[in-house]
C-alpha positions in Angstrom: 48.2 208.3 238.9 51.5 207.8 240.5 50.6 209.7 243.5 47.4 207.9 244.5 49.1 204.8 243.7 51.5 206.2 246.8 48.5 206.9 248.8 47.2 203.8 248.5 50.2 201.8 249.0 50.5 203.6 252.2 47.2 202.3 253.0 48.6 198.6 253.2 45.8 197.4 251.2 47.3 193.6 251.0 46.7 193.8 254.7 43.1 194.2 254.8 43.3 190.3 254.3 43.5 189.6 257.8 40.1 191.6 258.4 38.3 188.3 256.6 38.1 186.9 259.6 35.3 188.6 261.0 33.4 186.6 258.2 34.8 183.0 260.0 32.1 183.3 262.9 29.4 183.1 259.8 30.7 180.2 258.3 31.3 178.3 261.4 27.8 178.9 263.0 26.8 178.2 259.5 24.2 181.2 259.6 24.8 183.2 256.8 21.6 185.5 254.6 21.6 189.3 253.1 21.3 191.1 256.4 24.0 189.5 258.4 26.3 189.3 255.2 25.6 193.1 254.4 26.4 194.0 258.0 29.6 192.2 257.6 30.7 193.1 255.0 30.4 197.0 256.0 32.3 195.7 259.3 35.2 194.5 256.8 35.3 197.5 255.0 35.3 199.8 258.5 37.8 197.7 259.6 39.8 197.9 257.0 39.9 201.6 257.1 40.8 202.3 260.9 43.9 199.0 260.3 45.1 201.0 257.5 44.9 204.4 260.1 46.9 202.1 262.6 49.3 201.0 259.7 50.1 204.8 258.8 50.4 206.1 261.8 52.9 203.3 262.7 55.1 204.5 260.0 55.6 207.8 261.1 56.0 206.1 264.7 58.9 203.7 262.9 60.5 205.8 260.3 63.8 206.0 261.8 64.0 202.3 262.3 62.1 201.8 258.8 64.8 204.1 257.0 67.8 201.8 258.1 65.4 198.3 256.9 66.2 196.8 253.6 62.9 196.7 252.0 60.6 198.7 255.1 62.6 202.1 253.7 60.4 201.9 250.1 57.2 202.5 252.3 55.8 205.7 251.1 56.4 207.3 254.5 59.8 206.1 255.3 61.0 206.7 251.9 59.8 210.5 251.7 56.9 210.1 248.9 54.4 211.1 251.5 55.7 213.9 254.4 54.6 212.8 257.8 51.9 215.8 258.2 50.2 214.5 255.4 50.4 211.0 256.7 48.6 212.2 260.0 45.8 213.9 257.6 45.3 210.7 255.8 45.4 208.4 259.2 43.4 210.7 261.1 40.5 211.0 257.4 40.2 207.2 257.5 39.5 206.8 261.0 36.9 209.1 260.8 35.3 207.5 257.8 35.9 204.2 259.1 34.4 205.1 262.5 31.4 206.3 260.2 30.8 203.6 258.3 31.1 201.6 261.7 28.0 203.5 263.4 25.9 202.4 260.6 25.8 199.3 262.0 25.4 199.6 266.1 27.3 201.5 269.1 28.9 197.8 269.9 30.9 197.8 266.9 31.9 201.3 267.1 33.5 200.6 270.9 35.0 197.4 269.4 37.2 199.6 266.7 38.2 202.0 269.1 39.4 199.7 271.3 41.4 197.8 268.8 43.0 201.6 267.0 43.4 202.2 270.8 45.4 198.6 271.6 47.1 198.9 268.2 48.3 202.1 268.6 49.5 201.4 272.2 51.5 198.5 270.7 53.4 200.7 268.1 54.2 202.8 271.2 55.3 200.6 273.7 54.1 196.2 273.5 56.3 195.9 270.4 58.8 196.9 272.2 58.0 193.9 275.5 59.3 190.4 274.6 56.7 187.8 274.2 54.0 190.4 275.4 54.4 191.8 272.0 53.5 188.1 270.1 50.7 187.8 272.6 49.3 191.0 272.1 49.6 190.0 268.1 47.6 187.0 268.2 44.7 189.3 270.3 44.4 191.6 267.9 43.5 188.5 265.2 41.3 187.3 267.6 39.3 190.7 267.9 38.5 190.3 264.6 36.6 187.2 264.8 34.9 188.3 268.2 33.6 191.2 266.6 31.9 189.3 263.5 30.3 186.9 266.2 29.5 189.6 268.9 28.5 192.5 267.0 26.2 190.3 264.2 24.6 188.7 267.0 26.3 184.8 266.3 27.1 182.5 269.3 31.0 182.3 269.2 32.3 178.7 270.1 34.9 178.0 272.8 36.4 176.0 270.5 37.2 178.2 267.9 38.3 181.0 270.6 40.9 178.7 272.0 41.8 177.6 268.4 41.9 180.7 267.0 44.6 182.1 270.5 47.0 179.4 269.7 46.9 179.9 266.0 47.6 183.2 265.9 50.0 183.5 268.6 52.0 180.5 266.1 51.8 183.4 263.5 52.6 186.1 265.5 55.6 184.3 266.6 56.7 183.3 262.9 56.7 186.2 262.2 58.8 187.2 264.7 61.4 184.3 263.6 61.5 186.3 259.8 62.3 189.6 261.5 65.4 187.5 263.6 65.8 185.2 260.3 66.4 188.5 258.4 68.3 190.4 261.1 71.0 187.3 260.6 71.2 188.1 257.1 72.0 191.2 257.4 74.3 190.3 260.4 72.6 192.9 263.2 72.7 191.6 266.6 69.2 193.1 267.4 66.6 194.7 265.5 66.2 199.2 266.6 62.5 198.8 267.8 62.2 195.1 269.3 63.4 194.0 272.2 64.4 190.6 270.9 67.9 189.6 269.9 69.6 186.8 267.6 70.0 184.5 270.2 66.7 184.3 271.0 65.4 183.0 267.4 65.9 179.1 269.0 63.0 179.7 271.7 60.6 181.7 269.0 60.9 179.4 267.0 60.1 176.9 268.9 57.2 178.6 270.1 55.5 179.4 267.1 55.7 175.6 265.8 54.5 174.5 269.2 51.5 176.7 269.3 50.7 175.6 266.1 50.5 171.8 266.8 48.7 172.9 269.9 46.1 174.2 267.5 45.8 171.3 265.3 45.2 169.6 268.9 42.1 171.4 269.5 40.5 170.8 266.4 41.1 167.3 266.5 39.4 167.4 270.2 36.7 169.8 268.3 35.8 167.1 265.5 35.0 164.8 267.9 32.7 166.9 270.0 29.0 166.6 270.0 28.7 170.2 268.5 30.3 168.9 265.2 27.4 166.1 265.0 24.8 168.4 264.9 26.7 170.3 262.5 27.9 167.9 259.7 26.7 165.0 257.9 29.8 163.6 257.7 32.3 164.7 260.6 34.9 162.5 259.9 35.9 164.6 256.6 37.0 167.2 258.6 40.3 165.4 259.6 41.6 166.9 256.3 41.8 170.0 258.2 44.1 168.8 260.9 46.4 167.2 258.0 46.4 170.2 255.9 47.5 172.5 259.6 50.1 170.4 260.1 51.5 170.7 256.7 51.2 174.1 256.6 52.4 175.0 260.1 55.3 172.7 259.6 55.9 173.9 256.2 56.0 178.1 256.3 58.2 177.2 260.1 61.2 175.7 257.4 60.5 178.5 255.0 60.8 181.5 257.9 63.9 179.3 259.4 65.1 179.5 255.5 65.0 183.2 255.4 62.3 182.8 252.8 59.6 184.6 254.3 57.6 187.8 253.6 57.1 189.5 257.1 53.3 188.4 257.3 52.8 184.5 257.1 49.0 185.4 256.3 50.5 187.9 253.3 52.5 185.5 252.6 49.6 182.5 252.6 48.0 184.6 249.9 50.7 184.5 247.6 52.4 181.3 248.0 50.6 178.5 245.5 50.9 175.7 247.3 49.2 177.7 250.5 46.7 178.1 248.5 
């Protein structure tokens, strides 16, 4: 029991969370029945498998780094429970099944995951290492997720939500950023082993990740008011709740990260945290 309770931790199941986004074009288009919801939730679980592939095999890239991290070093990888070999078996298994899963639904999807264990994989390498190109790179990976679950089930993807969804996530992507240099302060390092950011540059990504944020809120203000969210919505003017409830939120897990408070992945950390809820 222990050991596949390793195995799976490996797998970063928590993280699969991110990977509801492909069901966002749904709700938004408001076109949702069994066929499109069966396809997506296939996509989810596909996805799911080939992250968790990425996830693994950027353990075995960061173990050096991950042995010397404070809480990174209990990772079953890092830590030993699960030899690197065996890591590559079980990265390179649920690619495959995750890649087979994905042809079930069309070739589309299948170029879509490759391209994003491809991108991934490239950014363990190298963009993690590339200031600001890393955070960037971040917020297109959430983004894939959504164009895939508008592309691949056939639903017209919004503008809106593309440009909404860019500056969102680069705000998390750079928050998250601000825990690693938040944490790197605690334990008084001057930079972290595999980033190319440095304590004195917590100020600016800071900064940036609150700013992006409010630039989000922005465009869905601009998008309530658009003829699009007429057609939509009986009654359009509820939807300013959302902008409200951004800014609290954005605002809000920004003090907790400058606090030190803050698990690794804001979206993670969404999850858990009541009042996020």
């Amino acid at each position: 029991m222990n050991l596949i309770y390793t195995y799976l931790k490996s797998l970063r199941p928590h993280q699969w969370i991110k990977n509801f986004l492909i069901f966002i074009p749904l709700l938004a288009a408001h076109q949702i029945n069994f066929e499109i919801l069966k396809s997506a939730i296939l996509m989810f679980v596909s996805f799911s498998l080939v992250a968790s592939s990425v996830y693994i095999f950027n353990d075995i890239i960061d173990i050096k780094a991950d042995k010397s991290h404070p809480k990174k070093r209990f990772r079953p990888i890092p830590s030993g429970k699960i030899s690197t070999f065996k890591g590559k078996l079980l990265a390179i298994m649920l690619l495959i099944i995750g890649l087979l899963i994905g042809s079930i639904i069309n070739e589309l999807y299948i170029y879509i995951l490759v391209s994003y264990f491809i991108i991934s994989n490239f950014y363990s390498l190298i963009i993690k290492k590339i200031i600001i190109f890393d955070i960037c790179t971040l917020a297109i990976l959430y983004t894939i997720r959504i164009i895939s679950g508008g592309v691949v089930l056939n639903i017209e993807l919004s503008l809106w939500l593309l440009v909404f969804s860019l500056f969102f996530f680069f705000s998390l992507a750079a928050i998250k950023r601000q825990a690693e240099l938040v944490d790197l302060i605690k334990r008084k390092k001057l930079r972290s082993l595999n980033r190319g950011y440095n304590i004195s540059d917590l100020p600016v990504i800071a900064m940036s990740g609150l700013g992006s944020g409010y630039i989000s809120v922005l465009v869905m203000a601009f998008y309530i008011n658009s003829p699009e969210v007429i057609k939509l919505y009986s009654q359009p003017l509820a939807l300013w709740g959302i902008c409200i409830v951004l800014l609290f939120w954005i605002t809000k897990i920004s003090l907790i990260t400058q606090r030190g408070d803050m698990y690794y992945d804001p979206i993670v950390f969404a999850v858990k945290d009541f009042i996020s809820q």
